[in-house]
N, CA, C and O atoms as a Tripos MOL2 file, in Angstrom:
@<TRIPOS>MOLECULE
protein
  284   283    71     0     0
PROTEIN
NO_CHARGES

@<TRIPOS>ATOM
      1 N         -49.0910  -41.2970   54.3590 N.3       1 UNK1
      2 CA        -48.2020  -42.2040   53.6740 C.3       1 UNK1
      3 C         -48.5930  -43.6620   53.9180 C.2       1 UNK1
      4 O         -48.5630  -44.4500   52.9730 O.2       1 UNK1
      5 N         -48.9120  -44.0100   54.9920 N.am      2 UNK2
      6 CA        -49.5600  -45.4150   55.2320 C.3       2 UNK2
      7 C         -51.0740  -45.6240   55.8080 C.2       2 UNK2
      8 O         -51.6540  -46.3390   56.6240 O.2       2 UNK2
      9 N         -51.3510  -44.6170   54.9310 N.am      3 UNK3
     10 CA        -53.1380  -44.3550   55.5310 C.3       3 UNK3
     11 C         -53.3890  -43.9800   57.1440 C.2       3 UNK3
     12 O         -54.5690  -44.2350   57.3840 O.2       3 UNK3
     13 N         -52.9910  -43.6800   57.8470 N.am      4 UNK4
     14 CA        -53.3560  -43.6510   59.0990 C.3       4 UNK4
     15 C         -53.9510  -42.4120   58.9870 C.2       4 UNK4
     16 O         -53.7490  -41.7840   57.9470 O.2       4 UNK4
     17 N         -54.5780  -41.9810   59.7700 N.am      5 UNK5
     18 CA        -55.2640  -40.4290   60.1660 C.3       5 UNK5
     19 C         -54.4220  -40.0290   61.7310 C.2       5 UNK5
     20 O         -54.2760  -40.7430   62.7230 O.2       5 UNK5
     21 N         -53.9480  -38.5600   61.4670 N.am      6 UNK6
     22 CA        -53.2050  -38.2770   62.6170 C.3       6 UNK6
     23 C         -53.6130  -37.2640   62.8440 C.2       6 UNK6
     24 O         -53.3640  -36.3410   62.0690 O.2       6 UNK6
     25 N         -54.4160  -37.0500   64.0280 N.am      7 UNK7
     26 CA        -55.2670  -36.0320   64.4100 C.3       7 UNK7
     27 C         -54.1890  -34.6540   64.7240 C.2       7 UNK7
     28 O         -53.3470  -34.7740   65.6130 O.2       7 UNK7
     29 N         -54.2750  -33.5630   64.0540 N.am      8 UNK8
     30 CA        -53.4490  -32.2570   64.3860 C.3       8 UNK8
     31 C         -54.0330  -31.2540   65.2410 C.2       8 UNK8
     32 O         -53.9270  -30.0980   64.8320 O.2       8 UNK8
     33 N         -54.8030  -31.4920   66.6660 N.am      9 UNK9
     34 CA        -55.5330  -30.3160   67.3320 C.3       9 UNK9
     35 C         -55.1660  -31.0150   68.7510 C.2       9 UNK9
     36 O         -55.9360  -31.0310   69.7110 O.2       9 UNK9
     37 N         -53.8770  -31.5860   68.7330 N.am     10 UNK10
     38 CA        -53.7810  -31.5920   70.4640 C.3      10 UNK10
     39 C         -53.0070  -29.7510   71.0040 C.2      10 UNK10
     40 O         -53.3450  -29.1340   72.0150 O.2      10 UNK10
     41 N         -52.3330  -29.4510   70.3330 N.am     11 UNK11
     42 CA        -51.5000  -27.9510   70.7130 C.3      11 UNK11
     43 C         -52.3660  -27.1220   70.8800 C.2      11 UNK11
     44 O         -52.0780  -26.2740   71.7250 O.2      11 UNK11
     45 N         -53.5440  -27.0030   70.3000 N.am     12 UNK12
     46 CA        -54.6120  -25.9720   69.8050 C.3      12 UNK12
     47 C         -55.0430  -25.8830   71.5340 C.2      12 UNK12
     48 O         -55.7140  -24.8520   71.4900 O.2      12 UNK12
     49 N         -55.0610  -26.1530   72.4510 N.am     13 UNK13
     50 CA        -56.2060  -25.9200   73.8970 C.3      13 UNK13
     51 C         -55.2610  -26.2190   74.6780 C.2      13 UNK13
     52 O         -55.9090  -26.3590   75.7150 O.2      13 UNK13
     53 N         -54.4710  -26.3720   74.8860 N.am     14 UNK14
     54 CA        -53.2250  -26.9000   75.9720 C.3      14 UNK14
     55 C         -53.3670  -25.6690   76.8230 C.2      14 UNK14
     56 O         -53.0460  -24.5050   76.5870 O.2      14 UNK14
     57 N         -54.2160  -26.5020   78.4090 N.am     15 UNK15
     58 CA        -54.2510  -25.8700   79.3590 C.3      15 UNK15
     59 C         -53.3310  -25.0360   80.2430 C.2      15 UNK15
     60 O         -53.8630  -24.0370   80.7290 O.2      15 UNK15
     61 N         -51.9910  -25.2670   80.5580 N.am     16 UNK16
     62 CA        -50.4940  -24.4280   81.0490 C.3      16 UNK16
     63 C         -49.8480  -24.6710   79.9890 C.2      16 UNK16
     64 O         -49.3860  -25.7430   79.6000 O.2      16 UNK16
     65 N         -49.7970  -22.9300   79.1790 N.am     17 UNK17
     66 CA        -49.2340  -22.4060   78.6730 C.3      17 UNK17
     67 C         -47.8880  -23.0030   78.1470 C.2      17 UNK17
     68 O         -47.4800  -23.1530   76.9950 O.2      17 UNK17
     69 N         -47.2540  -23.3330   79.5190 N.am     18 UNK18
     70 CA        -45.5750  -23.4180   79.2900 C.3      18 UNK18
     71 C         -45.6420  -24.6450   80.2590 C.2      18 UNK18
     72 O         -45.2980  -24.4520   81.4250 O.2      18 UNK18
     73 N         -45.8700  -25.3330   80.0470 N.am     19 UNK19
     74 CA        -45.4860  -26.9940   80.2090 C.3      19 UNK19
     75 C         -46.7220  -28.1170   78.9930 C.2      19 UNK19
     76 O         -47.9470  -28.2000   78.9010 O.2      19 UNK19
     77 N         -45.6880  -28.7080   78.3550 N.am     20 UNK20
     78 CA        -45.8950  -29.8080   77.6900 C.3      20 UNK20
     79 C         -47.1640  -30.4140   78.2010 C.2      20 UNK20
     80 O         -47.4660  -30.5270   79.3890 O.2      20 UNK20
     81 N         -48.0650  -30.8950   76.8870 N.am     21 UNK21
     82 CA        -48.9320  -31.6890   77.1140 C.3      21 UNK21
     83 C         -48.9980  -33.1490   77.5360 C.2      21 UNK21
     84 O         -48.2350  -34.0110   77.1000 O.2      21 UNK21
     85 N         -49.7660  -33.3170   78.2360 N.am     22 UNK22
     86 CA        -49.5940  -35.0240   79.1430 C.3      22 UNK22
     87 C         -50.2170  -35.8530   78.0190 C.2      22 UNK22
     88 O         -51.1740  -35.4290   77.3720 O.2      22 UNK22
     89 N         -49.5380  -37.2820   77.7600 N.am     23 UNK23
     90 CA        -50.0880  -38.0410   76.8670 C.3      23 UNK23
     91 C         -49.1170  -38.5710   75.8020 C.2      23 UNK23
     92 O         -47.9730  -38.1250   75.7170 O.2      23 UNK23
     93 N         -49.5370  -39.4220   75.0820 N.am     24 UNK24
     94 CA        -48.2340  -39.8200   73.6650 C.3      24 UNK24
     95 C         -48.3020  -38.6450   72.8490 C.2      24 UNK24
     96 O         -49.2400  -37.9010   72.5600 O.2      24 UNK24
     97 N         -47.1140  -38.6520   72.5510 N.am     25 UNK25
     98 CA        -46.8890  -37.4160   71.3240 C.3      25 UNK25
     99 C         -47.1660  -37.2430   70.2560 C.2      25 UNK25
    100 O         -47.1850  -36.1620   69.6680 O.2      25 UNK25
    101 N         -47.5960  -38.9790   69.5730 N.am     26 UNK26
    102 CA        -48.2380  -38.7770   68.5490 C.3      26 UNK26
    103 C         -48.9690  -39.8240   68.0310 C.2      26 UNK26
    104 O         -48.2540  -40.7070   67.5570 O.2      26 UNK26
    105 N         -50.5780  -40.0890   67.9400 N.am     27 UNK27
    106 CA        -51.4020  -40.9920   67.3780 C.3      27 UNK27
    107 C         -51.6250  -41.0050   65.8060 C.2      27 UNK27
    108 O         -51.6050  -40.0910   64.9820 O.2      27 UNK27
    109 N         -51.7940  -42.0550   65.7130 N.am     28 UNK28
    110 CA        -52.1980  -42.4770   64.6380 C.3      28 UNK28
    111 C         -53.1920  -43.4890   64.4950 C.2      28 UNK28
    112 O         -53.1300  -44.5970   65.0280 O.2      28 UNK28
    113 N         -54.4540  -42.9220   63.4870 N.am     29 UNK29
    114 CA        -55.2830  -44.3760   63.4050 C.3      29 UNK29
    115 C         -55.6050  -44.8450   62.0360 C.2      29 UNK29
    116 O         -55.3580  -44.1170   61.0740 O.2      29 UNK29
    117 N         -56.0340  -45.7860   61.9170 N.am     30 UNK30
    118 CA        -56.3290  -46.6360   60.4470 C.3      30 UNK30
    119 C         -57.5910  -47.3250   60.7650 C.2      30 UNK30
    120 O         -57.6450  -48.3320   61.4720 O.2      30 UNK30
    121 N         -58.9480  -46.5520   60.0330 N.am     31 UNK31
    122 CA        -60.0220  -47.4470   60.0090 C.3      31 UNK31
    123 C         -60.1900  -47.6320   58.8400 C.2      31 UNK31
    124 O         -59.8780  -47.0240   57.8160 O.2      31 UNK31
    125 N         -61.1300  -49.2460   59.2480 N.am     32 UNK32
    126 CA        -61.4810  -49.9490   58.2480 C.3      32 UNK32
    127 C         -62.5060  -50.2490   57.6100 C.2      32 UNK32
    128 O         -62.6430  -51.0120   56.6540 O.2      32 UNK32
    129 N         -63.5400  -49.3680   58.3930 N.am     33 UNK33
    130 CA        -65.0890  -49.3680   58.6770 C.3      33 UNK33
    131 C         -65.5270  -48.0900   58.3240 C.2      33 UNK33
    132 O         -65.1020  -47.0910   58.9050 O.2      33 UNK33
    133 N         -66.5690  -48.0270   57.1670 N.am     34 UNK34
    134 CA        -67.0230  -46.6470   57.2470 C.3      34 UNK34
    135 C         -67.6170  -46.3500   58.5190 C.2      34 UNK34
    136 O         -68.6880  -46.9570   58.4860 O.2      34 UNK34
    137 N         -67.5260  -45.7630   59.6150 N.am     35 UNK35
    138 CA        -67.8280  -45.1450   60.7760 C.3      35 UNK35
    139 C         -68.4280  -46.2880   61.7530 C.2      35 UNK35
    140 O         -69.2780  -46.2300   62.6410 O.2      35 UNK35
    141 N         -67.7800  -47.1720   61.3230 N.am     36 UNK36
    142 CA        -68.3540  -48.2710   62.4800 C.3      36 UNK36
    143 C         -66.8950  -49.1520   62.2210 C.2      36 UNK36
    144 O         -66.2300  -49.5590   61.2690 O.2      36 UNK36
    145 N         -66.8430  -49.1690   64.2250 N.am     37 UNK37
    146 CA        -65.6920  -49.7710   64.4920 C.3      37 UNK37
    147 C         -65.4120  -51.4340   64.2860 C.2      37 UNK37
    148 O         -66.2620  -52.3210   64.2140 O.2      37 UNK37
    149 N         -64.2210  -51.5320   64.2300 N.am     38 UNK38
    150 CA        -64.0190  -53.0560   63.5800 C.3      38 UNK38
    151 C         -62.6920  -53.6310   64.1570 C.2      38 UNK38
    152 O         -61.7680  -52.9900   64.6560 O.2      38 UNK38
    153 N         -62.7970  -55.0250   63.9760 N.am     39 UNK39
    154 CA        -61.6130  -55.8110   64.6770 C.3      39 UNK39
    155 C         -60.3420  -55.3290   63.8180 C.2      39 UNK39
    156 O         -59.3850  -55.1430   64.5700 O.2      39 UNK39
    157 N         -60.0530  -55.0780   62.5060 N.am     40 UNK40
    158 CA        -59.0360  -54.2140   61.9740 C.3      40 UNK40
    159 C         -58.5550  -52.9620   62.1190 C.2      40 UNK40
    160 O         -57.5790  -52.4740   61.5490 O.2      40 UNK40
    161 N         -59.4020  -52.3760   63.0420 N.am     41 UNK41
    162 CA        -58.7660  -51.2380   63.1040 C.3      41 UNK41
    163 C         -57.8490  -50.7690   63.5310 C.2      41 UNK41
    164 O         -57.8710  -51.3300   64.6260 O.2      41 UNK41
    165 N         -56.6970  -49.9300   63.5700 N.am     42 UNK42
    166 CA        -55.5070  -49.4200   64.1210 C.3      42 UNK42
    167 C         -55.3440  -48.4860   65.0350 C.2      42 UNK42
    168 O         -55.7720  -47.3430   64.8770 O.2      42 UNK42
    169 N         -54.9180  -48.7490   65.7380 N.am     43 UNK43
    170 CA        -54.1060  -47.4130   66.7580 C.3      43 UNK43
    171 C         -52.4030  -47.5620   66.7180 C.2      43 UNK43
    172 O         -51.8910  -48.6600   66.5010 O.2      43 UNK43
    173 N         -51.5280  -46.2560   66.9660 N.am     44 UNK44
    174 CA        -50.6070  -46.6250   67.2500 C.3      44 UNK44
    175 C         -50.4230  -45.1700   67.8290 C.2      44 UNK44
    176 O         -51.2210  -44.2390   67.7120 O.2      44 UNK44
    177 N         -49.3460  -45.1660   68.4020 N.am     45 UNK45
    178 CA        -49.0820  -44.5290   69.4850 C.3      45 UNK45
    179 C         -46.9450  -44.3690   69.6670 C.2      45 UNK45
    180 O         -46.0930  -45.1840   70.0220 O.2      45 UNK45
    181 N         -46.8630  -42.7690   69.1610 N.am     46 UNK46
    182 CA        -45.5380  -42.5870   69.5610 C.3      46 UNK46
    183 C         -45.2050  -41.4700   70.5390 C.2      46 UNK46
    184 O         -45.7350  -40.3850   70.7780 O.2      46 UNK46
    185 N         -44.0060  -42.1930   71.0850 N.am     47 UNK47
    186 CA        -42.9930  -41.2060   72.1600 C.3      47 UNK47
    187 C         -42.3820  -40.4590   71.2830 C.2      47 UNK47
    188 O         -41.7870  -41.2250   70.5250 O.2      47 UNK47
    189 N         -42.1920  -39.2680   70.9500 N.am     48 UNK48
    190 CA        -41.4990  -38.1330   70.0990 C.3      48 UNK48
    191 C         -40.1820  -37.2050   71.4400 C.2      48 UNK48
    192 O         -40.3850  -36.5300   72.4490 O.2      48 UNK48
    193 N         -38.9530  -37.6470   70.7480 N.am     49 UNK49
    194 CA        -38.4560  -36.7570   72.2010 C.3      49 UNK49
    195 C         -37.2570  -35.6500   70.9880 C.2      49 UNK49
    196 O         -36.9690  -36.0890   69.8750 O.2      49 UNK49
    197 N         -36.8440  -34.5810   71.3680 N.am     50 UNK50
    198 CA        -36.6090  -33.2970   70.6930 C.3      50 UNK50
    199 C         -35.1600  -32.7950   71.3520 C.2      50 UNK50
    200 O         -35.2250  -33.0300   72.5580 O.2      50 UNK50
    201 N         -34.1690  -32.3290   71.0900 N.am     51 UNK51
    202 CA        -33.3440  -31.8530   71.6550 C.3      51 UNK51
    203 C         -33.0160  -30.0220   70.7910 C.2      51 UNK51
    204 O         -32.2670  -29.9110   69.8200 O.2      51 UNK51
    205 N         -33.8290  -28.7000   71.4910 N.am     52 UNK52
    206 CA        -33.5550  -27.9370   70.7040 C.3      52 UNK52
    207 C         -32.0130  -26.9100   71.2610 C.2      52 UNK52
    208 O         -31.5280  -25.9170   70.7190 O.2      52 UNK52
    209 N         -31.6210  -27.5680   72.3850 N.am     53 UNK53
    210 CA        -30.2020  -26.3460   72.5600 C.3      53 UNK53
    211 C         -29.1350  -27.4720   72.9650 C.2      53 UNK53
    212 O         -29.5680  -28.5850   73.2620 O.2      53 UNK53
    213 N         -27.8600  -27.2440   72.9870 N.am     54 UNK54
    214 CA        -26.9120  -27.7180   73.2620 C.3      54 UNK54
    215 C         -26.0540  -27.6800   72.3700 C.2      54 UNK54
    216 O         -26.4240  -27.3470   71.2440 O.2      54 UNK54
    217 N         -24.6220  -28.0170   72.6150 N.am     55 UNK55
    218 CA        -23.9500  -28.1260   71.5420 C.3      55 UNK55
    219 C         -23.9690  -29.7570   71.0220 C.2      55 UNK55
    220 O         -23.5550  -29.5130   69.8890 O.2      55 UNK55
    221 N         -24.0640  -30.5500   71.0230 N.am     56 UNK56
    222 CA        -24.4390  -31.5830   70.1840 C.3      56 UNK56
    223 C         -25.0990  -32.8570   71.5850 C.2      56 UNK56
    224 O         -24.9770  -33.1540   72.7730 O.2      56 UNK56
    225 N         -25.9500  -33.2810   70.0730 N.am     57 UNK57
    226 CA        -27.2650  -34.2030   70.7910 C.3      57 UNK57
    227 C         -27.0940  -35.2880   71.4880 C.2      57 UNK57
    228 O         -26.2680  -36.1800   71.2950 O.2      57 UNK57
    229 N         -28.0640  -35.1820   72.4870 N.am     58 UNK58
    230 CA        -27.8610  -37.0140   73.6310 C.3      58 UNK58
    231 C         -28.4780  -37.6510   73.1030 C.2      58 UNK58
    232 O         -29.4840  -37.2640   72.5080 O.2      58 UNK58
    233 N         -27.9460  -39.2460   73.1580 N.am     59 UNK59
    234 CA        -28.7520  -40.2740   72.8100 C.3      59 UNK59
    235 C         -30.4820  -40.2330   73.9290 C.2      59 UNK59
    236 O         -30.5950  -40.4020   75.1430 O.2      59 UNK59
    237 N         -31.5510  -39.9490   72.8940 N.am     60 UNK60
    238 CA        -33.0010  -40.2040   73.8110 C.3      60 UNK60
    239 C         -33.3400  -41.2520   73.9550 C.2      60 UNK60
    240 O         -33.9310  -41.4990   75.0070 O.2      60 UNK60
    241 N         -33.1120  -42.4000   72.9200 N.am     61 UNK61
    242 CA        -34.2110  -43.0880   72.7330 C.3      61 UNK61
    243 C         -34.4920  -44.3340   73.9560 C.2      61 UNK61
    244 O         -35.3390  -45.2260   73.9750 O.2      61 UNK61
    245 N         -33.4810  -44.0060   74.8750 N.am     62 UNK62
    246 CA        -33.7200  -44.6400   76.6420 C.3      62 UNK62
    247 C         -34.7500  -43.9600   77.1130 C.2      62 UNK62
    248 O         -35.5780  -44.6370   77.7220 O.2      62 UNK62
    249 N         -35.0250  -42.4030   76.9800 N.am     63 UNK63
    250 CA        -35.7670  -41.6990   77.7390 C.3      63 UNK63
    251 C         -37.2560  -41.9800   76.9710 C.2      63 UNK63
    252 O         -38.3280  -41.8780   77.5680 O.2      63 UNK63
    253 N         -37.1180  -42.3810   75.4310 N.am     64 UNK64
    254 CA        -38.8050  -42.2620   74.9820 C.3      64 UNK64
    255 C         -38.9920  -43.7460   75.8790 C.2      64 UNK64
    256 O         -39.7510  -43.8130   76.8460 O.2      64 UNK64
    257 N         -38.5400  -44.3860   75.6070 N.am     65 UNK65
    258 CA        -38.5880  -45.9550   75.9320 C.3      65 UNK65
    259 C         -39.1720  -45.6130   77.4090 C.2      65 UNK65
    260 O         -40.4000  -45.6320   77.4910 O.2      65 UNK65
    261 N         -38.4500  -45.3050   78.5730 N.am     66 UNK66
    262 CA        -38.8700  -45.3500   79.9090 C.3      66 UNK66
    263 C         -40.2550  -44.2670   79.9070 C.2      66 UNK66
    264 O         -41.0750  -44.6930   80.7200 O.2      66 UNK66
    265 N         -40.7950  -42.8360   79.1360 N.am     67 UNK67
    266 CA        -41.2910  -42.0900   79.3050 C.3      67 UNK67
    267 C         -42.7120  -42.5910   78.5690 C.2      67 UNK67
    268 O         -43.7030  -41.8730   78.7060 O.2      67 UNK67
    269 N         -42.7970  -43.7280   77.8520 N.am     68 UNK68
    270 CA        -43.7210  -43.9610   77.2430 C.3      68 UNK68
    271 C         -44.9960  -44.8140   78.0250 C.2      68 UNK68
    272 O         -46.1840  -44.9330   77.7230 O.2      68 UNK68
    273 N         -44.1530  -45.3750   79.2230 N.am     69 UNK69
    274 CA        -44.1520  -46.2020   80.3280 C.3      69 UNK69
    275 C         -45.9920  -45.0550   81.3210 C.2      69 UNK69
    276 O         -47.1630  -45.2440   81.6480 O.2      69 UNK69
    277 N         -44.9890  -44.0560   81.3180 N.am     70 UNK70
    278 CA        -45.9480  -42.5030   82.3630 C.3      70 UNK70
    279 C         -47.0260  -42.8170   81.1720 C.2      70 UNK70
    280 O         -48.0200  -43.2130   81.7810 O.2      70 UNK70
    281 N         -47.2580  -42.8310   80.0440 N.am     71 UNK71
    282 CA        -48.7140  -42.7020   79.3630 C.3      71 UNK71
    283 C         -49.4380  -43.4930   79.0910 C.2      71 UNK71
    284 O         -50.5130  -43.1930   78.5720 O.2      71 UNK71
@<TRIPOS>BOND
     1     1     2 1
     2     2     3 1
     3     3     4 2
     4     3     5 am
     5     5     6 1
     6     6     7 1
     7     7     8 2
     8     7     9 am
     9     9    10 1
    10    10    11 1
    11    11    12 2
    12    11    13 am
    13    13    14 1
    14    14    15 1
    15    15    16 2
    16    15    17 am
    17    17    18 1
    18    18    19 1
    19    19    20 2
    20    19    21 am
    21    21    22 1
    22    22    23 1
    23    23    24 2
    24    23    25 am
    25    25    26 1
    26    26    27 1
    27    27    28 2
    28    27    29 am
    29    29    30 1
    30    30    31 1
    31    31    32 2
    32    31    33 am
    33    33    34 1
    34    34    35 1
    35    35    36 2
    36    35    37 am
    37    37    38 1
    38    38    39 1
    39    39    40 2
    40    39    41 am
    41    41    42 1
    42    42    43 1
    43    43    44 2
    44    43    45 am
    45    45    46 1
    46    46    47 1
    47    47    48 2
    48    47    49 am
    49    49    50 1
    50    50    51 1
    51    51    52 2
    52    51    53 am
    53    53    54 1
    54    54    55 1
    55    55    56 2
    56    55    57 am
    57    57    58 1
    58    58    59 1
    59    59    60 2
    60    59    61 am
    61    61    62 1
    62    62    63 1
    63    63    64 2
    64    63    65 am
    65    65    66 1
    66    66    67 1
    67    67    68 2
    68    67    69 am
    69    69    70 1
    70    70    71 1
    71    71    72 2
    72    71    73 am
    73    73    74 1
    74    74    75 1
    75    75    76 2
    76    75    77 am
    77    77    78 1
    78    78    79 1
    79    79    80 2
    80    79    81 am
    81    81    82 1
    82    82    83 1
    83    83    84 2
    84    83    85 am
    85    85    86 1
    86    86    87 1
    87    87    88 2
    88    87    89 am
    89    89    90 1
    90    90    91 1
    91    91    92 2
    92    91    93 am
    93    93    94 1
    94    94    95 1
    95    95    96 2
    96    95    97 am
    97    97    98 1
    98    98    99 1
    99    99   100 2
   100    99   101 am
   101   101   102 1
   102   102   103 1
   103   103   104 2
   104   103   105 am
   105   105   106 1
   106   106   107 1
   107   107   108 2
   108   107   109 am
   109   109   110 1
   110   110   111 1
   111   111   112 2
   112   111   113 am
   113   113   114 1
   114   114   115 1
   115   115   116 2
   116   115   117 am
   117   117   118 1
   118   118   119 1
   119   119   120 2
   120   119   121 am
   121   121   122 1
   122   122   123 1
   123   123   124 2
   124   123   125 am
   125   125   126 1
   126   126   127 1
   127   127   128 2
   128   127   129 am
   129   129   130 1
   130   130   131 1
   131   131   132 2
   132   131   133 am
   133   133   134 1
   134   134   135 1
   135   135   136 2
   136   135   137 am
   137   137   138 1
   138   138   139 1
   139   139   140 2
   140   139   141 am
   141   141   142 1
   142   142   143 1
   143   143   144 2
   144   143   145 am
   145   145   146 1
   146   146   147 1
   147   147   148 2
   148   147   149 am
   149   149   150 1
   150   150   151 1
   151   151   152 2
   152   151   153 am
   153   153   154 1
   154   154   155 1
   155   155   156 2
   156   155   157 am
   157   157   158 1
   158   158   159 1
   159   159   160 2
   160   159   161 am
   161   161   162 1
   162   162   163 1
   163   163   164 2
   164   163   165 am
   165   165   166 1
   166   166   167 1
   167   167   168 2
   168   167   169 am
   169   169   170 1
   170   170   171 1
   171   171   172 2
   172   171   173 am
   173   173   174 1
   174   174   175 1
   175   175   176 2
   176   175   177 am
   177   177   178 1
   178   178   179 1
   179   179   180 2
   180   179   181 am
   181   181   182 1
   182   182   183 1
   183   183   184 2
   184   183   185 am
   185   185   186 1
   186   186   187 1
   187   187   188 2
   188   187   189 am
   189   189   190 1
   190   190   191 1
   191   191   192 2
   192   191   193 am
   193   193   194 1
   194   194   195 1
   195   195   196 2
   196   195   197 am
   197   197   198 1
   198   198   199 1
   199   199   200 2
   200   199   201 am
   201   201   202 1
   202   202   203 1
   203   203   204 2
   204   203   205 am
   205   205   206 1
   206   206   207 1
   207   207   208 2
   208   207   209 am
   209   209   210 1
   210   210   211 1
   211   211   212 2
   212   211   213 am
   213   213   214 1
   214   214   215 1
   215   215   216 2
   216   215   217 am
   217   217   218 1
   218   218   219 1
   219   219   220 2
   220   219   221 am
   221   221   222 1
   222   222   223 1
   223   223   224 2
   224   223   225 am
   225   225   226 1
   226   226   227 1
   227   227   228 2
   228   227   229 am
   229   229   230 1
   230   230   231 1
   231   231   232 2
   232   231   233 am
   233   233   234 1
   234   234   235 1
   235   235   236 2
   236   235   237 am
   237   237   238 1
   238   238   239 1
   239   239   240 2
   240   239   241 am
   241   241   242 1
   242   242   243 1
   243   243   244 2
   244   243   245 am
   245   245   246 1
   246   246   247 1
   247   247   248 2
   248   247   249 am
   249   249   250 1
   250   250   251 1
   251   251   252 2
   252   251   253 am
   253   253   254 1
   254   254   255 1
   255   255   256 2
   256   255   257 am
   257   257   258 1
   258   258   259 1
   259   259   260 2
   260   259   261 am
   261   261   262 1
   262   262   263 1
   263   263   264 2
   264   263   265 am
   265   265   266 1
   266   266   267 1
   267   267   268 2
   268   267   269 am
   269   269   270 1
   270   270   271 1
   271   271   272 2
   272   271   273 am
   273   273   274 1
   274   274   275 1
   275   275   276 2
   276   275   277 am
   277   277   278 1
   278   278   279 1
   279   279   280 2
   280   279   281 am
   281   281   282 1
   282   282   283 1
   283   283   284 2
@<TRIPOS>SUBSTRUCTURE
     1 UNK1         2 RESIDUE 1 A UNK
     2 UNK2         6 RESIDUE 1 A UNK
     3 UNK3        10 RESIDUE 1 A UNK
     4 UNK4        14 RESIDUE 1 A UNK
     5 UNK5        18 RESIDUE 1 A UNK
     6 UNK6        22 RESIDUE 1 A UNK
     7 UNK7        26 RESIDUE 1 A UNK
     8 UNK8        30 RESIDUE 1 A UNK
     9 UNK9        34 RESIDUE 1 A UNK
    10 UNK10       38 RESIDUE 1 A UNK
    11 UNK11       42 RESIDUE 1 A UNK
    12 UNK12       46 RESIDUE 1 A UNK
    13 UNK13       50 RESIDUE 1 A UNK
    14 UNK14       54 RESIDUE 1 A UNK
    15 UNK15       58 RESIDUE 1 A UNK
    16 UNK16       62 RESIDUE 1 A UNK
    17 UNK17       66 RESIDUE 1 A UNK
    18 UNK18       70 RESIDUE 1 A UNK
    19 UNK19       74 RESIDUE 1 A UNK
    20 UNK20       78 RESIDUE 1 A UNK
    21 UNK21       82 RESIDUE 1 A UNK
    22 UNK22       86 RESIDUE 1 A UNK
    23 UNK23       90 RESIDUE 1 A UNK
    24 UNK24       94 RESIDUE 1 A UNK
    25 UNK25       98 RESIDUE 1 A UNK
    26 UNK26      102 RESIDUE 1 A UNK
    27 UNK27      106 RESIDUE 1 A UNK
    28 UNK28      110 RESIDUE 1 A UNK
    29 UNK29      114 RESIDUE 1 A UNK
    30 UNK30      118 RESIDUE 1 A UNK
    31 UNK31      122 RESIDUE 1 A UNK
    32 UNK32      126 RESIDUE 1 A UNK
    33 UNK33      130 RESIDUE 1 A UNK
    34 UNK34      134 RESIDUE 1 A UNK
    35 UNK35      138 RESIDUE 1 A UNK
    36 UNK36      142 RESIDUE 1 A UNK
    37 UNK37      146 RESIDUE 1 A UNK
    38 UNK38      150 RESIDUE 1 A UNK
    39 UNK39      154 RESIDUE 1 A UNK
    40 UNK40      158 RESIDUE 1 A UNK
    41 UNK41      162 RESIDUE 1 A UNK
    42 UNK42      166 RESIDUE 1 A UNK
    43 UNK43      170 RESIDUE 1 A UNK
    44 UNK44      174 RESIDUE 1 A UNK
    45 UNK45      178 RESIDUE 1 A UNK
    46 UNK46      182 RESIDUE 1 A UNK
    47 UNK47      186 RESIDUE 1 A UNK
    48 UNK48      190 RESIDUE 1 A UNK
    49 UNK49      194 RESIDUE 1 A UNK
    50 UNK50      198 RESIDUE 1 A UNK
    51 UNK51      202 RESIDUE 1 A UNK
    52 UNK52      206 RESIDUE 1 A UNK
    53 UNK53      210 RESIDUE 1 A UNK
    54 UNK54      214 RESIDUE 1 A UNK
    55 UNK55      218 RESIDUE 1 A UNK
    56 UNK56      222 RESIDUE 1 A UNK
    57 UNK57      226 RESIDUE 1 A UNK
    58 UNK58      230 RESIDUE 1 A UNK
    59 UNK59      234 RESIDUE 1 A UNK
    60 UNK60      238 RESIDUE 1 A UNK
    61 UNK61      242 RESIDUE 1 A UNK
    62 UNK62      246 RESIDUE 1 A UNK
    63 UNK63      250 RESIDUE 1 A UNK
    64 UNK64      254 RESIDUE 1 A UNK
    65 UNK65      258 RESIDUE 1 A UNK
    66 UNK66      262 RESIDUE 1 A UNK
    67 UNK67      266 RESIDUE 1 A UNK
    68 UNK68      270 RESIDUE 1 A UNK
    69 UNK69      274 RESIDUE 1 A UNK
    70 UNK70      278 RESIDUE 1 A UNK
    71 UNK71      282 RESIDUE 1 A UNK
């Protein structure tokens, strides 16, 4: 939607099974250069946080904020 490229193969090799992968949850990049890097180019970088049980949802967005801090 805003050109970025968002790489989809971090889940694919995740070393322990059953704990979450270390790192931002989700990149995004925007080049500007056919294959050669440039002062325009983009990175960005999000904290993604999920609530799948409870009966209704906690405010996260304290926890992406402080957790984004660890990456």
């Amino acid at each position: 939607m805003l050109n970025y490229w968002v790489p989809r193969t971090r889940y694919c090799a995740k070393t322990v099974r059953d704990e979450s992968t270390k790192g931002c949850d989700i990149i995004g990049l925007k080049l500007f250069g056919n294959g050669t890097p440039t002062p325009r180019d983009e990175l960005m970088l999000f904290e993604a946080k999920a609530q799948f049980s409870g009966d209704s949802a906690k405010p996260r967005l304290q926890d992406a904020v402080d957790d984004s801090v660890k990456d």
